[in-house]
Every structure is written in structure tokens, then in C-alpha cells.
MDAnalysis code that builds the backbone (N, CA, C; Angstrom):
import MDAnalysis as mda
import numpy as np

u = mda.Universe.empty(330, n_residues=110, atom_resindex=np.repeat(np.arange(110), 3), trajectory=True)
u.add_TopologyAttr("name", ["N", "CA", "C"] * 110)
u.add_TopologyAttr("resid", np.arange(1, 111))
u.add_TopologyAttr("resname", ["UNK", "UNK", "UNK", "UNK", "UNK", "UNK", "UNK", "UNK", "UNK", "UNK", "UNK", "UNK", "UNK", "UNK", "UNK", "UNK", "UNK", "UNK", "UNK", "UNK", "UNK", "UNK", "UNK", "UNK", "UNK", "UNK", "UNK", "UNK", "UNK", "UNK", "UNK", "UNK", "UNK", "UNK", "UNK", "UNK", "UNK", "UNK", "UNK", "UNK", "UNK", "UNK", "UNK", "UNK", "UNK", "UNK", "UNK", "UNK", "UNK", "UNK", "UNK", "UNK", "UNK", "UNK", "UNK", "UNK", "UNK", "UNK", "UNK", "UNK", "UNK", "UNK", "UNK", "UNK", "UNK", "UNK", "UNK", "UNK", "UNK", "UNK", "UNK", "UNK", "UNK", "UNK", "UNK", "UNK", "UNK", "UNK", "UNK", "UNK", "UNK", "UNK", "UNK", "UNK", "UNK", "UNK", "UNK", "UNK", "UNK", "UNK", "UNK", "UNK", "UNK", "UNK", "UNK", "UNK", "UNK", "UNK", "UNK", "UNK", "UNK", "UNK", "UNK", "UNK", "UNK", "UNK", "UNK", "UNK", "UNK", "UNK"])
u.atoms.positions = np.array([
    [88.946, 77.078, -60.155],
    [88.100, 75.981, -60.566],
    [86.655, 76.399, -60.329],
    [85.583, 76.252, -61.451],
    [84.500, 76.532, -61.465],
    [83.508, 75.253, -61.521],
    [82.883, 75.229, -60.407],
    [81.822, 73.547, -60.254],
    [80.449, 74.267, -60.772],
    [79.714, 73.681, -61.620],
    [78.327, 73.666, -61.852],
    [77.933, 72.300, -61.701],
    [76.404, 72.245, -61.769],
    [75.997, 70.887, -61.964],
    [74.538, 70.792, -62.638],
    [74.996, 70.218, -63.309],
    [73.579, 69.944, -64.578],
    [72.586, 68.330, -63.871],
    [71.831, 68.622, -63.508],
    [70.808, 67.371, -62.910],
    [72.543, 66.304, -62.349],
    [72.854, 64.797, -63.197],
    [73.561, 64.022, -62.307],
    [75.111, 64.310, -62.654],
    [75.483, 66.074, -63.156],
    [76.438, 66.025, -63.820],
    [77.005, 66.900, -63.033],
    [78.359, 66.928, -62.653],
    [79.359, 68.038, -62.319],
    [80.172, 68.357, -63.352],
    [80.165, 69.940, -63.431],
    [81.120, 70.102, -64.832],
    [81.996, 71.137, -63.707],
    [83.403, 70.600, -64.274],
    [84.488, 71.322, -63.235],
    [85.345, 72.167, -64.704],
    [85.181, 73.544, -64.368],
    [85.994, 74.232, -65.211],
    [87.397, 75.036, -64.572],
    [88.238, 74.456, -65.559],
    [89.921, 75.218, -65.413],
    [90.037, 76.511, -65.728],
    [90.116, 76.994, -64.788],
    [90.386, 78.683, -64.713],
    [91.775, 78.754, -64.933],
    [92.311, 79.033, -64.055],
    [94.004, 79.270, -64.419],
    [95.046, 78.611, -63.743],
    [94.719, 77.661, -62.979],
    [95.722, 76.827, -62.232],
    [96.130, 75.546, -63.237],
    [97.417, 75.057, -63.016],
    [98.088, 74.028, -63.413],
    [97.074, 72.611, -63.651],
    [97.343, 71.739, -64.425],
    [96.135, 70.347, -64.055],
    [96.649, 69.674, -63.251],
    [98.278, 70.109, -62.661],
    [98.416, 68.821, -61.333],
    [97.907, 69.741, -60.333],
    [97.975, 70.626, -60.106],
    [97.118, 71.348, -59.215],
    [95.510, 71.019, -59.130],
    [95.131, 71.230, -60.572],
    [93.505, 70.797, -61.053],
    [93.340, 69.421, -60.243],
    [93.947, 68.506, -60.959],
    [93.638, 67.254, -60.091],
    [93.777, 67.276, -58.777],
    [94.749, 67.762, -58.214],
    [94.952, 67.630, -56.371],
    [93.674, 68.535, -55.940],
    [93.141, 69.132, -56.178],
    [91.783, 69.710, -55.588],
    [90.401, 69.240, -56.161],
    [90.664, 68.569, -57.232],
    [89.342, 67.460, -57.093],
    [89.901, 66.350, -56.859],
    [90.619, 65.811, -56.195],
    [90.908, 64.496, -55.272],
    [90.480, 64.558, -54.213],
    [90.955, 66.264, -53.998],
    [90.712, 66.647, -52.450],
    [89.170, 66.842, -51.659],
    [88.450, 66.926, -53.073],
    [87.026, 67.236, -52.741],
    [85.936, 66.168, -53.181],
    [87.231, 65.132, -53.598],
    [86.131, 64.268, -54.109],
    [84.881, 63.616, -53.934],
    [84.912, 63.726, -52.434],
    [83.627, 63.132, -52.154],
    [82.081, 63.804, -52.300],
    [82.711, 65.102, -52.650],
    [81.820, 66.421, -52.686],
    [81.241, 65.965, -54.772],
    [81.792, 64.875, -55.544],
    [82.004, 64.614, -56.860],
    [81.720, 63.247, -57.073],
    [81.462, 62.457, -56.011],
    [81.834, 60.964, -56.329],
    [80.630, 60.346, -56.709],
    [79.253, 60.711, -56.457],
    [77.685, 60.437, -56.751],
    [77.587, 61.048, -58.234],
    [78.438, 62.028, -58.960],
    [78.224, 62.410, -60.293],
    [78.689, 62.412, -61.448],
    [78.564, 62.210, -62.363],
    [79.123, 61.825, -63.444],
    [80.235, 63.410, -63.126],
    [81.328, 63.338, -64.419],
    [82.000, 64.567, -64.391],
    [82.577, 64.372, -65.900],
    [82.607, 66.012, -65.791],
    [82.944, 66.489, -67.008],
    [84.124, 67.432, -66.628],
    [85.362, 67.485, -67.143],
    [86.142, 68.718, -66.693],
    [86.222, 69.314, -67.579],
    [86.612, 70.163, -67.798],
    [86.513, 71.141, -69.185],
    [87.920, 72.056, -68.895],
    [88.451, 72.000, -69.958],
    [89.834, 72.393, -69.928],
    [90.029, 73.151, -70.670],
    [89.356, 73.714, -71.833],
    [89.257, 75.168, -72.605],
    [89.785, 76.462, -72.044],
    [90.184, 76.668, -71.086],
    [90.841, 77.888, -70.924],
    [91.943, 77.758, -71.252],
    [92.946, 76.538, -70.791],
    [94.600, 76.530, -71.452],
    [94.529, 76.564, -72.855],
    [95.867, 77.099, -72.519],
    [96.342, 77.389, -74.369],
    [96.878, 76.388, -74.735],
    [97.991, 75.571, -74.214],
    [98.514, 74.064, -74.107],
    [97.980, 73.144, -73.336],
    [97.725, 72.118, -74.154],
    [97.766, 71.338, -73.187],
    [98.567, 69.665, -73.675],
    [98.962, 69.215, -73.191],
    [99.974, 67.938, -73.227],
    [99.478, 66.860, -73.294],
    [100.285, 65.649, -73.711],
    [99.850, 64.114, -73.542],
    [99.578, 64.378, -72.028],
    [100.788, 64.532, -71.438],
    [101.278, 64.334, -70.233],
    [100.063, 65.037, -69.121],
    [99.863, 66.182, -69.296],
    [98.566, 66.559, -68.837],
    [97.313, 65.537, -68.652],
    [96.710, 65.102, -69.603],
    [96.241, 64.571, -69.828],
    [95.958, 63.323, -68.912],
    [97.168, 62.435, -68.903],
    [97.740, 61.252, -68.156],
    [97.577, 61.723, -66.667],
    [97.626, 63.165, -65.958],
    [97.296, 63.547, -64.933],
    [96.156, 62.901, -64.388],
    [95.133, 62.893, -65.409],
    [93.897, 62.502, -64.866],
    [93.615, 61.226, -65.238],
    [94.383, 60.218, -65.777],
    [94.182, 59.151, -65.594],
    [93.780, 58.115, -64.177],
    [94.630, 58.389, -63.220],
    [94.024, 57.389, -62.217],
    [92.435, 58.248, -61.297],
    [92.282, 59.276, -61.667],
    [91.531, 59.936, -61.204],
    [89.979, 59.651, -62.302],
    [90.016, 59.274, -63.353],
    [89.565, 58.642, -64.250],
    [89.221, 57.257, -63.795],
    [90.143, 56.635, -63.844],
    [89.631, 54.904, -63.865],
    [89.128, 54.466, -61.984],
    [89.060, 55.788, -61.497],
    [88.390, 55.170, -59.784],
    [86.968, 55.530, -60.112],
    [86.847, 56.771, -60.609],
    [85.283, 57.405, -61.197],
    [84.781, 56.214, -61.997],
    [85.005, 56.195, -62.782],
    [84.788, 55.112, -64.099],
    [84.384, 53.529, -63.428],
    [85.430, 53.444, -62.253],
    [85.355, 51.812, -61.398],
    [84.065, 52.187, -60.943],
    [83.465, 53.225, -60.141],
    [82.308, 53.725, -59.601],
    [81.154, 53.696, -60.233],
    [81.132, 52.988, -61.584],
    [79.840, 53.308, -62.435],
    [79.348, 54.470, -62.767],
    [80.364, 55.738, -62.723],
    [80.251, 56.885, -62.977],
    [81.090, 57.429, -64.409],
    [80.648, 58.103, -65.252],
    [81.087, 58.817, -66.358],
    [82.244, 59.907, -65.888],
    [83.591, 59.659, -66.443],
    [84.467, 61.265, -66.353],
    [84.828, 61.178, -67.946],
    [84.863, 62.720, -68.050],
    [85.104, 63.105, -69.280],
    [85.856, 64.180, -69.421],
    [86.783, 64.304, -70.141],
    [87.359, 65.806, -70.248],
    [87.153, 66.246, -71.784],
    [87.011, 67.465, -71.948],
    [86.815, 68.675, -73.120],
    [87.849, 69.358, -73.203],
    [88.309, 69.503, -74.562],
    [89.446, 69.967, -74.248],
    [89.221, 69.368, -76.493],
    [89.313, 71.385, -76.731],
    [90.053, 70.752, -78.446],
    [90.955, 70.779, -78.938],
    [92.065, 71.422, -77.814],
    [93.495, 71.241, -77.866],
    [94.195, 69.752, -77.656],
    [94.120, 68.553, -78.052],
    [94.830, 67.627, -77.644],
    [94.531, 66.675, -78.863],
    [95.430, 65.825, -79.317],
    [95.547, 65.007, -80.054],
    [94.812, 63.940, -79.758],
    [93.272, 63.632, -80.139],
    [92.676, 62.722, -79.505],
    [93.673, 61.279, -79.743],
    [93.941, 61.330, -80.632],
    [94.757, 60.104, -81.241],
    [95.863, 59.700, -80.606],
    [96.589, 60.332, -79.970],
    [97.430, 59.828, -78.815],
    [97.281, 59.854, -77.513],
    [95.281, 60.194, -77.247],
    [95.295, 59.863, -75.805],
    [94.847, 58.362, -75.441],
    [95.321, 57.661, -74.305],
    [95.031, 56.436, -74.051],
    [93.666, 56.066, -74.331],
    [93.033, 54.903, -74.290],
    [91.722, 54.560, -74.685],
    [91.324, 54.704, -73.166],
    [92.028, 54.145, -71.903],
    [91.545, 54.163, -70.612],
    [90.671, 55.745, -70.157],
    [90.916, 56.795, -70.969],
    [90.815, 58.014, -70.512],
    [90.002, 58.654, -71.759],
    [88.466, 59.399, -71.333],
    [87.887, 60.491, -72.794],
    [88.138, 61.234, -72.686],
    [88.519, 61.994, -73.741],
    [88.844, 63.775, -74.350],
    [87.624, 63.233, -75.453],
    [87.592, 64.818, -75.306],
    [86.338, 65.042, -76.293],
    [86.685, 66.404, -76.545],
    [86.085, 66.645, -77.926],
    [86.541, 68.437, -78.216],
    [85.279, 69.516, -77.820],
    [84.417, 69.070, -77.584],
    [83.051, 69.880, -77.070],
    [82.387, 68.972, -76.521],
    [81.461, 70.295, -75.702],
    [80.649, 70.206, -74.623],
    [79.586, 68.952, -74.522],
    [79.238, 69.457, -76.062],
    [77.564, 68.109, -76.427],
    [78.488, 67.305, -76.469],
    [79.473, 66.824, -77.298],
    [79.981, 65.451, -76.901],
    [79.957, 64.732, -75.561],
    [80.430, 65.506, -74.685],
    [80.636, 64.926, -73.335],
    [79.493, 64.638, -73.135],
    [78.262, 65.153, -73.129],
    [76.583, 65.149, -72.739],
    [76.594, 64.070, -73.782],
    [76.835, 63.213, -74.587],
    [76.775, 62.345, -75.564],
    [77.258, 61.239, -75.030],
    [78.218, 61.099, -74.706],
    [79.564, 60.428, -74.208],
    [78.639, 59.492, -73.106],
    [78.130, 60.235, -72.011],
    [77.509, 60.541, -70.723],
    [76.676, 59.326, -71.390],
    [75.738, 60.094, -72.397],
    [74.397, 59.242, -72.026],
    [75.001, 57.903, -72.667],
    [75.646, 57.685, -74.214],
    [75.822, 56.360, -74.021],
    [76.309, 55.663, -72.687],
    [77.094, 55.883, -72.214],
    [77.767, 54.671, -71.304],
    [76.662, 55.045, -70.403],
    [75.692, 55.677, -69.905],
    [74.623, 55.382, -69.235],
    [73.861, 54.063, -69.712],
    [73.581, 54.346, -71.072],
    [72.765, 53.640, -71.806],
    [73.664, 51.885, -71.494],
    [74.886, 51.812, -71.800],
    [75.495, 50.797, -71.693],
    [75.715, 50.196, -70.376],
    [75.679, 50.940, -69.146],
    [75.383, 50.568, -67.878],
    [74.120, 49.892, -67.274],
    [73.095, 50.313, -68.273],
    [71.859, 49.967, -68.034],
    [71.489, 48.583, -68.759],
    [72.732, 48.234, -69.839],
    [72.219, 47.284, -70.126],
    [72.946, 45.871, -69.403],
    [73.794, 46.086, -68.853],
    [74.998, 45.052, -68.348],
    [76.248, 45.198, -68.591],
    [76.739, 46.060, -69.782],
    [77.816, 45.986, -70.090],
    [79.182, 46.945, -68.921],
])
């Protein structure tokens, strides 16, 4: 797992471990993540699953409860059968897109 951070952004990249693995080590570090928006980026797998996916659901909606942005990248996945509770996005600027609306929408009340 590779952490950068762009000004209020952590972008966590999947090297070669599993995503239930992926997730159990940013759970594990979360607090080291919880002040920043996040982006995971999942472009190194060759597959990736609904089910994958659904991994990061509750890890999603605690960030998200936080007034914080999570996003995953990833142009392997059927956006169309991922839940609405959870973003996939197929590139990078999207997520940086993604980000600023619901900033923008945080700022207004919604």
C-alpha cells in the first residue's frame, strides 16, 4: 500500500495485496486517514469484483458519516452494479471532481 497526500487528500494505492487485506490495514491506520478526504486507487488489479468492492463499503459510509469524501478508482468494475452508498470512479480527475463537488455540497448544507 502506497499513501501520498495531495493538500486535504490521502490517495492510498493497491500494490499487490488482497482488498480484504487492503481494507484491514486502512482500518488499522485509520486514524492516521480520518482528517482526509480519501481516494483509493485500485488500478493495479487485474480483477476486480462486485464483492470487492462491497469490502469497502462500511469503511465508506463511517468516512462519508465524518463529513469526509472516500472514493475509489478503479476502471475495472461495472459502475452500474456498484451500490449508490459507495463511489467508483474510472480515473484519477474524477475522484479530484467527485471531492470537490461534495465539498461544494457540504458547504452548502446539504
Amino acid at each position: 500500500m502506497i499513501i501520498d497526500r495531495d493538500q486535504n487528500i490521502t490517495i492510498i494505492t493497491q500494490e499487490k495485496a488482497s482488498v480484504t487485506s487492503l481494507v484491514s490495514k486502512i482500518e488499522e491506520g485509520y486514524a492516521e486517514y480520518e482528517n482526509y478526504h480519501l481516494i483509493v486507487k485500485l488500478s493495479s488489479l487485474d480483477e476486480i469484483s462486485l464483492e470487492d468492492i462491497i469490502e469497502f463499503l462500511r469503511l465508506s459510509n463511517n468516512h462519508r458519516g465524518s463529513k469526509k469524501s472516500f472514493v475509489i478508482v478503479s476502471e475495472k468494475v461495472d459502475l452500474d452494479s456498484v451500490p449508490d452508498e459507495i463511489v467508483v470512479v474510472p480515473t484519477m480527475q474524477e475522484a479530484y471532481d467527485i471531492i470537490e463537488m461534495e465539498d461544494i455540497e457540504r458547504d452548502l448544507g446539504f
